[in-house]
C-alpha positions as CSV (number, residue, x, y, z in Angstrom):
1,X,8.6,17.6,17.3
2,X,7.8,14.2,17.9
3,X,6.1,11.8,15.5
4,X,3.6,9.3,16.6
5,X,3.5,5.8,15.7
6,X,0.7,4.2,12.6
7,X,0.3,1.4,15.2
8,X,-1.2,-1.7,14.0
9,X,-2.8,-1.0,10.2
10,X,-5.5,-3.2,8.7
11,X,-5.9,-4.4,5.7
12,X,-7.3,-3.0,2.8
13,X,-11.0,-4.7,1.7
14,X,-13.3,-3.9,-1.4
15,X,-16.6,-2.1,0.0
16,X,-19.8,-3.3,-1.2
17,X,-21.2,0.1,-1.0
18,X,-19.3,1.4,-3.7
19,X,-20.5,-0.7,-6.5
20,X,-24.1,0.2,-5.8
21,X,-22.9,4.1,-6.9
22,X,-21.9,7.3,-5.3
23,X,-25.2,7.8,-3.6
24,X,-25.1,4.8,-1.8
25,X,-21.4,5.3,-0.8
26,X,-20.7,6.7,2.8
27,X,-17.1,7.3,3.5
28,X,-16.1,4.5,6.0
29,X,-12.6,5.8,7.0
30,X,-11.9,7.8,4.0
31,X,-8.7,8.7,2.0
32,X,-6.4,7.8,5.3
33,X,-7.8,4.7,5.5
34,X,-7.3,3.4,2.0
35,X,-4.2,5.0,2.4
36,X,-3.3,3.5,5.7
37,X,-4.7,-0.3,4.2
38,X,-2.1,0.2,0.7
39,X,1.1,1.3,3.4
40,X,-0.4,-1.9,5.4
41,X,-0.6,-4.3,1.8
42,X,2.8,-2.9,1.8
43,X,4.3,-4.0,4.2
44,X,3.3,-6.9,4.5
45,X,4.3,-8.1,1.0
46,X,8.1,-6.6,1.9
47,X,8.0,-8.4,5.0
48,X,7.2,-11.6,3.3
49,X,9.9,-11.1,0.8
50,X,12.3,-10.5,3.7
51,X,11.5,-13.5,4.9
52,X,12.0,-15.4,1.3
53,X,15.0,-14.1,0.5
54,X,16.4,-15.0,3.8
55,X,15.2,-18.6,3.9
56,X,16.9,-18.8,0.1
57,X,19.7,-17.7,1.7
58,X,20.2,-19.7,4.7
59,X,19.0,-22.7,2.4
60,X,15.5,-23.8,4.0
61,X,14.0,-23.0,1.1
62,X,14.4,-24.3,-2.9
63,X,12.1,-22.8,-4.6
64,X,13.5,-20.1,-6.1
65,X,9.9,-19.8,-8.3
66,X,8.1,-18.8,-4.5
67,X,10.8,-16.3,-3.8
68,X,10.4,-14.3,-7.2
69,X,7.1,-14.2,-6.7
70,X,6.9,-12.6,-3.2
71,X,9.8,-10.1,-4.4
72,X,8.0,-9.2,-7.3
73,X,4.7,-8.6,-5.3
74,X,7.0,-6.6,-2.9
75,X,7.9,-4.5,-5.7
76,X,4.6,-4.0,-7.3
77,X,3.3,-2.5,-4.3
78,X,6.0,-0.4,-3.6
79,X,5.8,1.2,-7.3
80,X,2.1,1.6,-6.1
81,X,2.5,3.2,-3.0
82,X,5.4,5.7,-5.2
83,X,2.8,6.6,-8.2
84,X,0.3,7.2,-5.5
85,X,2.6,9.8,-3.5
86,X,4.0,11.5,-7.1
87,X,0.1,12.0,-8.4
88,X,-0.9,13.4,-4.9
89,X,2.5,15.8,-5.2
90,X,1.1,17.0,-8.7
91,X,-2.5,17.1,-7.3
92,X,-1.1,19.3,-4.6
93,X,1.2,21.6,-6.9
94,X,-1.8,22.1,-9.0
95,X,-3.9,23.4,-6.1
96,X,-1.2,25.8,-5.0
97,X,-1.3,27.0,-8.8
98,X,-4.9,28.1,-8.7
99,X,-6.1,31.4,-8.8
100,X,-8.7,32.3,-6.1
């Protein structure tokens, strides 16, 4: 069974429509595309910490202070991204537990 690619995800953005309350918010892309925009966020921070690390590393860059950073970030959104996936695990064993 093949798997077929994400492509090219886009970034996560705030919709105004949600502030104004649930009747004035209309589902734009739904759960996937928050979903797909956080996986997006993510990679995107991991890439940049790739890139920090290495420049450390090869010595084009000094400031260790930027690199932290951009690792920490890297992490943060990974932890995200794994409390997201364990909640929706127990969301979906719960479901399964109900009685119909």
């Amino acid at each position: 069974m093949a798997i077929a690619p994400l492509g090219m995800l886009s970034p996560l953005t705030p919709q105004a429509s949600l502030a104004a309350g649930p009747a004035a918010a209309t589902p734009a892309g739904g759960f996937g595309q928050v979903l797909q925009g956080l996986l997006a966020q993510n990679t995107t921070a991991q890439a940049s910490a790739d890139e920090a690390v290495r420049a450390v590393a090869t010595g084009e860059a000094q400031d260790l202070h930027t690199v932290s950073l951009a690792v920490a970030k890297a992490d943060l959104s990974f932890r995200l991204i794994l409390e997201l996936r364990n909640r929706l695990t127990d969301a979906l064993s719960e479901v399964t537990r109900m009685q119909v």
